[in-house]
Wavefront OBJ file of the C-alpha trace (Angstrom):
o trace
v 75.139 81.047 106.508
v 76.195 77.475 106.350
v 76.781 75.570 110.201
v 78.575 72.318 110.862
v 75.816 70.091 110.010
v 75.346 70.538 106.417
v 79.051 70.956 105.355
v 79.569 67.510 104.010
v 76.549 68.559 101.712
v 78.708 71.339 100.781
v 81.801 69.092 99.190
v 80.076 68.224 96.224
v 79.045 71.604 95.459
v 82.693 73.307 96.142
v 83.674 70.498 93.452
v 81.196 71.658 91.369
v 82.380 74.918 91.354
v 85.656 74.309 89.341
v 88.265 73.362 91.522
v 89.001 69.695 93.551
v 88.716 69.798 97.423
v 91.423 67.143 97.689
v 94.136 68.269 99.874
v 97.758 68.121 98.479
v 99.533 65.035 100.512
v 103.131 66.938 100.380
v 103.519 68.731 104.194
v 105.690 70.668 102.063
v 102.383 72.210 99.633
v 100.130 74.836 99.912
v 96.650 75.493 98.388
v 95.316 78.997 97.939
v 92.076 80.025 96.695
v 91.156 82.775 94.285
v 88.009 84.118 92.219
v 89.600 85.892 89.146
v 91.088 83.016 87.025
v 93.608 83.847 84.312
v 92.341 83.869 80.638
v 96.191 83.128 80.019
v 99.559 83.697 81.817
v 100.949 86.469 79.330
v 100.423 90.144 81.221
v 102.294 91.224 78.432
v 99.031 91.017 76.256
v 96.758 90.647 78.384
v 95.023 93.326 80.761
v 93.764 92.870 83.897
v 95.191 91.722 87.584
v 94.627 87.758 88.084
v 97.890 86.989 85.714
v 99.849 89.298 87.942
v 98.408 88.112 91.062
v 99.366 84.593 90.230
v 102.910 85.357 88.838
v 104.591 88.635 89.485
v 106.933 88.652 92.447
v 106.696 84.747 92.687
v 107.661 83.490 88.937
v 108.635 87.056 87.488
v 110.964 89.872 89.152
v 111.606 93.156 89.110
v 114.681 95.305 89.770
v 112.260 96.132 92.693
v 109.407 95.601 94.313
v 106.771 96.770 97.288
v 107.329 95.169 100.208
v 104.139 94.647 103.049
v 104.371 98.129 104.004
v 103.782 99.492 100.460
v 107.518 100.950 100.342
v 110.177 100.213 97.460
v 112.524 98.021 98.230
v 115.382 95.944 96.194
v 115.010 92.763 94.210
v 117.034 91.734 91.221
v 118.469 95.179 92.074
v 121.100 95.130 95.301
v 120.708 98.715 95.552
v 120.587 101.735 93.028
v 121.303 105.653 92.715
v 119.359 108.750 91.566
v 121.843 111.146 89.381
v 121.033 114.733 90.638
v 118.578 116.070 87.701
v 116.818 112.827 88.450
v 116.931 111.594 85.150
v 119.240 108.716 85.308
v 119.118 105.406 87.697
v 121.968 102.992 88.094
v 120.897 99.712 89.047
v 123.707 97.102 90.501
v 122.315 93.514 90.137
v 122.571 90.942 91.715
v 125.268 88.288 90.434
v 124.835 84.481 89.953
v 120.940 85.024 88.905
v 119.566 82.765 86.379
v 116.134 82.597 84.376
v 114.011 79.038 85.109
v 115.137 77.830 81.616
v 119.159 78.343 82.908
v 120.344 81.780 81.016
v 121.726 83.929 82.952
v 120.434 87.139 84.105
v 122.497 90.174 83.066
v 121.877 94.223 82.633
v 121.350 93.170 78.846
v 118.386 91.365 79.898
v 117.137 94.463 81.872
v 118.026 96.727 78.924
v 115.929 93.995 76.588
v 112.741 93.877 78.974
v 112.739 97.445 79.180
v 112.607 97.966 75.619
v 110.648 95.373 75.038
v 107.256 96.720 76.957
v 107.943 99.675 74.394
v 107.913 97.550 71.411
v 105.874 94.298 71.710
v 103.347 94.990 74.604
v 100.279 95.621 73.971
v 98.148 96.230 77.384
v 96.977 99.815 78.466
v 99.533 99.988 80.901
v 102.826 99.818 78.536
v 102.684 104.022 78.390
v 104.624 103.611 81.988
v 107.632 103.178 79.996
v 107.003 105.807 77.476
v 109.421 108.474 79.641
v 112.275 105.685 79.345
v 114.983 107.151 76.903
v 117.129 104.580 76.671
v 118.987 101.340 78.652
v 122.143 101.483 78.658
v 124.578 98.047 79.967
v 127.441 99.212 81.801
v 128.533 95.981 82.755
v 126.739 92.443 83.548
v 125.514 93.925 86.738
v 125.173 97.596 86.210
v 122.718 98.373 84.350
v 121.921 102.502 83.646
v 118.565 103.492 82.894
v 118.298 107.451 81.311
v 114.604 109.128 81.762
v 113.384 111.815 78.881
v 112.439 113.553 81.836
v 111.926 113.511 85.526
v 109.543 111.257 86.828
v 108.513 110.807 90.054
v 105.947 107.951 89.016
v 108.837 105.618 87.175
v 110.436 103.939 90.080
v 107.333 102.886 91.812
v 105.681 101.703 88.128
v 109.015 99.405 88.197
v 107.200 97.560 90.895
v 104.645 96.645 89.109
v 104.237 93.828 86.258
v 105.889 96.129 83.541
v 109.105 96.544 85.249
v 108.977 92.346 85.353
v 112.408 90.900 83.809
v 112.588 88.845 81.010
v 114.960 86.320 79.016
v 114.997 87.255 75.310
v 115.069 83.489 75.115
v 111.828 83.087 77.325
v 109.426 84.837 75.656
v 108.326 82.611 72.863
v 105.146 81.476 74.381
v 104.250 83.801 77.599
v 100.698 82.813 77.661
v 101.470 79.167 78.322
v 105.057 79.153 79.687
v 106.354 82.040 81.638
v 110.223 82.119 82.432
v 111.503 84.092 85.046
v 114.007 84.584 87.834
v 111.422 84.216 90.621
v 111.190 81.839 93.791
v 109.037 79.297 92.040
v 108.605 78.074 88.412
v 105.411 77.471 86.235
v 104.907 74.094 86.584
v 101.270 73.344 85.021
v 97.927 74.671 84.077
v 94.418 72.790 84.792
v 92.003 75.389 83.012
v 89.166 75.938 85.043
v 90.559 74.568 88.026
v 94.301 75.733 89.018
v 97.813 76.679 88.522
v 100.577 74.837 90.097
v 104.226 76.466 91.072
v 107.073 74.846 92.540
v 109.969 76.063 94.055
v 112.843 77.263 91.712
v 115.480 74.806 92.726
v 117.573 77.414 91.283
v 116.743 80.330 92.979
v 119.561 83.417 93.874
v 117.485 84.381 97.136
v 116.090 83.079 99.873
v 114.337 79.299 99.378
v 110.387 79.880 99.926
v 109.163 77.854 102.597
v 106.369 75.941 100.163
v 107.906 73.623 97.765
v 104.396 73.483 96.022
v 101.844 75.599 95.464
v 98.587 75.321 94.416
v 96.721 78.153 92.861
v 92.702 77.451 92.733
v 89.929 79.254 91.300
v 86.610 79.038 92.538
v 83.495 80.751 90.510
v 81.408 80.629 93.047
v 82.348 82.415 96.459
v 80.231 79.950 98.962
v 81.892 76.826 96.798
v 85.131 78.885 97.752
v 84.359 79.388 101.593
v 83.545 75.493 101.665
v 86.618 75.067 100.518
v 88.690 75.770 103.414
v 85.744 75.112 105.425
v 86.234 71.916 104.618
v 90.076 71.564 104.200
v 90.176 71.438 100.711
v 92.358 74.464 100.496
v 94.835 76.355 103.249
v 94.096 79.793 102.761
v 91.376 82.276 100.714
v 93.153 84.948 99.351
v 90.047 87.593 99.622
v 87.011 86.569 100.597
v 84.432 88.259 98.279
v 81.599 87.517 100.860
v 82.585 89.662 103.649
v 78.737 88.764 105.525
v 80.422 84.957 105.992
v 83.395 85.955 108.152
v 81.148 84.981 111.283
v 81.499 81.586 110.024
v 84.818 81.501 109.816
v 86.001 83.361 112.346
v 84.323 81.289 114.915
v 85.963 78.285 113.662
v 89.129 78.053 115.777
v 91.322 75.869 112.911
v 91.036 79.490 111.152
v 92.474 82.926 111.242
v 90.946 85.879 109.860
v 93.034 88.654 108.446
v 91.557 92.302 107.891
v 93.313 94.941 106.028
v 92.999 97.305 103.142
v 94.001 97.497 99.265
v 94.209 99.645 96.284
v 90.701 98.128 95.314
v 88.609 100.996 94.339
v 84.832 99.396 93.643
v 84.094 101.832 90.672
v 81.123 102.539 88.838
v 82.503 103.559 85.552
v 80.805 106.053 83.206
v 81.312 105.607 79.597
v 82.123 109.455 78.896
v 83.169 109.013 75.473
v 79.403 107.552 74.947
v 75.969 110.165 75.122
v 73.889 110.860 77.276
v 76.750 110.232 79.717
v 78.847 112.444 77.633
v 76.772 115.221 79.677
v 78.301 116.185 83.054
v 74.854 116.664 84.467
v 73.974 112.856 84.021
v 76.874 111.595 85.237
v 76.267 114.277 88.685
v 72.838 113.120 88.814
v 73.701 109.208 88.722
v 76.395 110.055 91.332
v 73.714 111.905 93.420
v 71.255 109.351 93.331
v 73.459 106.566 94.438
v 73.865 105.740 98.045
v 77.022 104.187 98.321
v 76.705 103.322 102.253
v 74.142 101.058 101.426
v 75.776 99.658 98.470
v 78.861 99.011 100.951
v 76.610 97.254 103.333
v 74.827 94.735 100.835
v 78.824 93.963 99.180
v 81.082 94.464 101.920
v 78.927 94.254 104.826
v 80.137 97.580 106.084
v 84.173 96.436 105.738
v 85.022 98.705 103.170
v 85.909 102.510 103.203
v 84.192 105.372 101.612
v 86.713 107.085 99.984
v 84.344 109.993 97.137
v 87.489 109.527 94.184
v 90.400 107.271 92.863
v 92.148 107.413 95.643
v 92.698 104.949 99.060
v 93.736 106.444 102.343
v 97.004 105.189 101.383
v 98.290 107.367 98.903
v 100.080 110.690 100.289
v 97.362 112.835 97.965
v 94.606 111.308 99.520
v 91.923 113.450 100.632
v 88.177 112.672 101.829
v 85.944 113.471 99.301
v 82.852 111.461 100.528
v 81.073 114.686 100.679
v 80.976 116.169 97.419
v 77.797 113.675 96.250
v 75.815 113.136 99.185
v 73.076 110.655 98.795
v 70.603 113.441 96.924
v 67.690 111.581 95.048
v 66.060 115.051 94.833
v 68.779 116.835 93.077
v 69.313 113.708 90.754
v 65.909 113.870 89.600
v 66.446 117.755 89.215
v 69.502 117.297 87.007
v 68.285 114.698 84.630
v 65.232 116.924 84.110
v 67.616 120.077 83.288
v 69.237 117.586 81.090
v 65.943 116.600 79.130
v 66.522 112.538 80.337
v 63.530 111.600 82.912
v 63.174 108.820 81.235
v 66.635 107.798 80.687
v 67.512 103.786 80.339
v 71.470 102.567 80.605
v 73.003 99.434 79.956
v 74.850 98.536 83.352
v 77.537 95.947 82.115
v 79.427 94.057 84.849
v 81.778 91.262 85.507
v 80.134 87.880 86.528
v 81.954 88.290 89.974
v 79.768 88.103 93.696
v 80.894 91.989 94.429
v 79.983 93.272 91.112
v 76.748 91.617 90.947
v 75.320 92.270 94.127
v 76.688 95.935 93.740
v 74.642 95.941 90.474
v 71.165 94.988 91.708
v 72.044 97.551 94.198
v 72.764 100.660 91.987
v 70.037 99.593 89.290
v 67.054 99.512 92.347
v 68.572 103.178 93.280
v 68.438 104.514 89.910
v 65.243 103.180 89.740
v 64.076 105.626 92.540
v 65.280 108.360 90.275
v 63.396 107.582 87.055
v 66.524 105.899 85.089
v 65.697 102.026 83.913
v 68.968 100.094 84.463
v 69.855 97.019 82.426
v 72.000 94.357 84.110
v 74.625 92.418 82.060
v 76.996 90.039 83.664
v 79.950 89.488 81.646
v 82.115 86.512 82.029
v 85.475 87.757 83.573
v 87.483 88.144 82.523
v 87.991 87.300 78.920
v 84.142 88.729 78.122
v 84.468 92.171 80.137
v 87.700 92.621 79.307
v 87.339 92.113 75.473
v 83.547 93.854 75.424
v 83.699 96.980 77.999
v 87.350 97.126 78.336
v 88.436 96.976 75.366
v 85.859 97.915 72.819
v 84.113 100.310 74.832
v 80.675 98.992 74.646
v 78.994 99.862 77.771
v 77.217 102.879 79.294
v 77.894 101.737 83.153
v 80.065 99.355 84.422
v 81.579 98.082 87.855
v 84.966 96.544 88.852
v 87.416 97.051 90.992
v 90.499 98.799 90.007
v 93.028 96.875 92.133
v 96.038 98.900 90.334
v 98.312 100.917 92.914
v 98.223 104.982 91.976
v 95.951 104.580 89.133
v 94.156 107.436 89.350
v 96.185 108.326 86.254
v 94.311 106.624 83.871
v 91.946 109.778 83.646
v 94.793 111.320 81.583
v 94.166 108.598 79.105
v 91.436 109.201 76.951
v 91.563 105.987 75.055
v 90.883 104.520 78.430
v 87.774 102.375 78.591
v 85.935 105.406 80.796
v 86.632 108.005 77.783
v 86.833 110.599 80.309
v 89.272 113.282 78.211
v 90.704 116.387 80.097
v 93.639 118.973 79.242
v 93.242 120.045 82.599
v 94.153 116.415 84.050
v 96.758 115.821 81.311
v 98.689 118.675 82.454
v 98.329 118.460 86.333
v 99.241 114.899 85.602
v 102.629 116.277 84.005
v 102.995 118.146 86.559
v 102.852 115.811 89.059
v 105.340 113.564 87.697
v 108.255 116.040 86.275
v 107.906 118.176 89.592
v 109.084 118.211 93.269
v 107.424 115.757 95.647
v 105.461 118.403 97.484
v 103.988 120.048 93.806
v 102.964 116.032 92.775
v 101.164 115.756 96.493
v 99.531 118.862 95.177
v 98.637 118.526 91.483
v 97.759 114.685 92.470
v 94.873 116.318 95.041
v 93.688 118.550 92.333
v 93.199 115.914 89.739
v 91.377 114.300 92.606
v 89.196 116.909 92.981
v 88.395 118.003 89.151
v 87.503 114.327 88.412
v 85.062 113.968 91.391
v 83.761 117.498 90.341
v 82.914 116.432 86.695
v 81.928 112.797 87.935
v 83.892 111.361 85.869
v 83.210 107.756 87.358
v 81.556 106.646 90.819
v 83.557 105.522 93.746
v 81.322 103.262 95.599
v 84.113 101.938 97.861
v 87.423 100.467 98.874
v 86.902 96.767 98.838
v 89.061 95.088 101.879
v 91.280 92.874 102.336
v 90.202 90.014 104.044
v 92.431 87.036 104.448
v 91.087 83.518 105.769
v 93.944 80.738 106.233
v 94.393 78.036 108.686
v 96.380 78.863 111.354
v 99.378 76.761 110.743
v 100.153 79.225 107.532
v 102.008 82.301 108.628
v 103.249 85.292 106.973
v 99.802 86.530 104.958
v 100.469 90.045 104.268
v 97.310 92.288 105.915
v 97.235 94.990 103.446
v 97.056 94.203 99.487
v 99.563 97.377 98.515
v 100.879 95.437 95.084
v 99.371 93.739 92.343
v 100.862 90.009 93.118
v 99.674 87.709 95.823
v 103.191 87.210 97.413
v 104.138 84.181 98.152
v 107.580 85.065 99.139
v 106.808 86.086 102.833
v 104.714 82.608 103.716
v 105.217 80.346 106.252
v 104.149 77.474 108.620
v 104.023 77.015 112.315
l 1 2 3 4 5 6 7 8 9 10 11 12 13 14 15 16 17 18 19 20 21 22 23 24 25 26 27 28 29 30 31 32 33 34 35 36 37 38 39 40 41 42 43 44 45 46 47 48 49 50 51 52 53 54 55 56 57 58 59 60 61 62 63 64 65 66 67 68 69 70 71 72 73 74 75 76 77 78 79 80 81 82 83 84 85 86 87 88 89 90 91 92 93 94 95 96 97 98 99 100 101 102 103 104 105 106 107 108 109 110 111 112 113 114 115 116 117 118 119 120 121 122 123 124 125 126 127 128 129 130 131 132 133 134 135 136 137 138 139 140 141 142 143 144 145 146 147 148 149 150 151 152 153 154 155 156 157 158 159 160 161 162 163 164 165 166 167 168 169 170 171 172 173 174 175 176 177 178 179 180 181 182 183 184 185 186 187 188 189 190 191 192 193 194 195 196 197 198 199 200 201 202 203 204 205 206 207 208 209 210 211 212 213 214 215 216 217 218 219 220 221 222 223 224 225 226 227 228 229 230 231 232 233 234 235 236 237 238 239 240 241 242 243 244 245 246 247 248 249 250 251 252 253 254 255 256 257 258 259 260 261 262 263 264 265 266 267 268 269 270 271 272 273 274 275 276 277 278 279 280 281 282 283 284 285 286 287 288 289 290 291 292 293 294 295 296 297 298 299 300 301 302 303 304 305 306 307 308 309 310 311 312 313 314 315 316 317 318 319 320 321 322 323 324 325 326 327 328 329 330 331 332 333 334 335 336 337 338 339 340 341 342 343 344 345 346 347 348 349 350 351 352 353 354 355 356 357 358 359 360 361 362 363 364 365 366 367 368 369 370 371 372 373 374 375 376 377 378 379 380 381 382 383 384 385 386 387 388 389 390 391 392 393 394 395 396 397 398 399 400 401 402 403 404 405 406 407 408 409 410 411 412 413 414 415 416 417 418 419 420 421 422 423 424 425 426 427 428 429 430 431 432 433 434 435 436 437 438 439 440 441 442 443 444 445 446 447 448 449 450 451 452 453 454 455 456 457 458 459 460 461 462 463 464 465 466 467 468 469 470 471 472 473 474 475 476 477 478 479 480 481 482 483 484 485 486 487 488 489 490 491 492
């Protein structure tokens, strides 16, 4: 813990760190921190959350969008129907909306992004839009969307960064220059340092009360803490050291937001991969893990236990804490029926302050059990996501899976976890095509079966904790989407 005394010591190394401590001069600006920085601003072709975090809802729209409370609400789209066999939504737009580079924004433009995260993206999550059957413009502002099928997931999935709306004329160079219809436009890039918005002088909606905003990335979470600590930034969008809150809190300039997210702090299991192709390894790893304690050395007891891929949240959720109780015992007894008491893994993490101390953690357990753990921080997120993500080379991993719903990845078996189930694929079908109360249902099943084979370890739900200064108003308290909203800010 850092005290008054020493934090002019501190400014050199926050500017070490990456990002300035200068404060921007404009009453008008904000500065936000954040850990995660982009590797580029294209989410088209690029996985993971920091490019939507930084963009979606504030450069790029959707039809719709989640609003604080985690319910669907309009955005492009004034209002839309359901036809009766569910299979067809008419959206009405919004008139008068224009892209940052001056087109207009039409139904065409809806039918073209739609299409278009069929046919040119290339992240995991583009199969969202594989029940779409076709787009069809009715008029500038009506546009009519036809389903192959039911789907109770498709509406919600519009709120996240594939239903984002694009310009056909915008898309040349996404990683560099995004265009959208948003409340602020890209304005430049520092790499290493920050992203800077400004408000779309343009916009259809409501003018956001920051004309500027700066986005800053901080490596280091103390360097981040100093920070705002010592007014070199206005708010912290999650602060990845929950033990430091003291500090903070007890600072009266500052306010301290606590909330939840969609965060689940997973330890994945390369499936796909032996020995952790064997059920009995994976049970015994899960056993021999105490995840309490591994809460209380990353999240100083501020997270939730939650035993699966789901957060109290979701309307499946159920506690399954207690299927793998803390069982060092039966681990050892399992990896001896499996023939590995002398088993070593290759635990392959992000370079980020939760997955590292959550690391040292699970390796020291594992230790306890026989198994000789490996640690290898990756740098995050162009390493991890090119080297476990995306090539599969790992036996262990841990991130956080800040995705809403996304327990439906275990229906994917070219997802990085290999985990591959007929059983899941089908409840999954299930879940989508049928009524609300039979997806509640199949979703809790496909809760269960995955915590039954182990198919990954849920160590926790990371929370949400906010730090601003108390002038800045309007900091949502639970992370429900995948975009840092700037929309709702303010200033007192």
């Amino acid at each position: 813990m850092f005290v008054a005394t020493v934090v002019l010591a501190l400014l050199a190394s926050a500017c070490s760190a990456g990002s300035s401590v200068s404060v921007p001069a404009d009453p008008g600006a904000i500065s936000i921190g954040f850990t995660a920085e982009p590797a580029n601003l294209d989410f088209t072709r690029t996985d993971g959350a920091a490019i939507p975090q930084a963009l979606l809802y504030n450069v790029y729209e959707g039809l719709v969008k989640l609003d604080a409370d985690g319910r669907i609400v309009p955005s492009l789209a004034r209002e839309w129907t359901v036809s009766e066999d569910r299979k067809a939504y008419d959206f009405r737009l919004h008139p008068n909306v224009t892209f940052s580079n001056g087109q207009p924004f039409t139904a065409q433009d809806v039918k073209f992004s739609i299409e278009r995260v069929k046919t040119a993206w290339t992240i995991s999550l583009k199969s969202k839009m594989d029940v779409v059957d076709r787009v069809d413009v009715v008029d500038p502002t009506h546009a009519r969307v036809i389903l192959k099928r039911p789907s109770n997931n498709w509406l919600f999935d519009m709120t996240t960064r594939v239903g984002a709306m694009f310009s056909p004329s915008g898309v040349a160079d996404l990683a560099n220059t995004p265009v959208g219809t948003g409340p602020y436009v890209f304005a430049t890039r520092k790499r290493g340092d920050s992203i800077v918005l400004r408000a779309n002088p343009s916009y259809w909606g409501r003018r956001p009360t920051y004309t500027t905003v700066y986005l800053k990335y901080y490596r280091d979470p103390t360097a981040l803490n100093n920070a705002l600590l010592s007014n070199g930034i206005d708010v912290i969008s999650a602060i990845t050291t929950p033990d430091s809150i003291g500090q903070i809190e007890s600072d009266t300039r500052f306010t301290v937001l606590q909330g939840t997210t969609n965060s689940e702090v997973t330890l994945s299991f390369n499936n796909a991969r032996a020995p952790l192709t064997d059920k009995r390894i994976r049970q015994a790893l899960t056993y021999a893990i105490d995840r309490r304690a591994v809460m209380a050395t990353v999240a100083a007891n501020r997270g939730t236990l939650i035993g699966s891929m789901v957060p109290p949240t979701d309307p499946w959720y159920e506690d399954l804490t207690g299927v793998y109780p803390h069982d060092p015992v039966r681990a050892r007894a399992l990896l001896a029926e499996a023939g590995q008491q002398n088993l070593r893994l290759r635990l392959r993490v992000a370079n980020l302050p939760y997955a590292v101390n959550a690391a040292q953690v699970v390796a020291s357990q594992l230790a306890d059990v026989g198994v000789t753990v490996s640690i290898e921080p990756l740098d995050f997120p162009a390493v991890w996501l090119k080297q476990v993500f995306t090539d599969h080379d790992f036996d262990m991993s841990i991130i956080q899976h800040v995705e809403a719903r996304d327990m439906v990845t275990f229906g994917n078996p070219k997802y990085y976890w290999g985990y591959d189930s007929p059983k899941v694929r089908e409840l999954l079908t299930q879940a989508d095509t049928g009524t609300p109360q039979r997806q509640i249902d199949a979703m809790k099943e496909i809760a269960r079966t995955i915590t039954d084979d182990a198919a990954a370890d849920w160590l926790f739900l990371f929370p949400n904790l906010v730090a601003a200064k108390t002038k800045v108003t309007g900091l949502a308290r639970n992370q429900v989407s995948e975009s840092f909203d700037l929309t709702g800010l303010g200033r007192q």
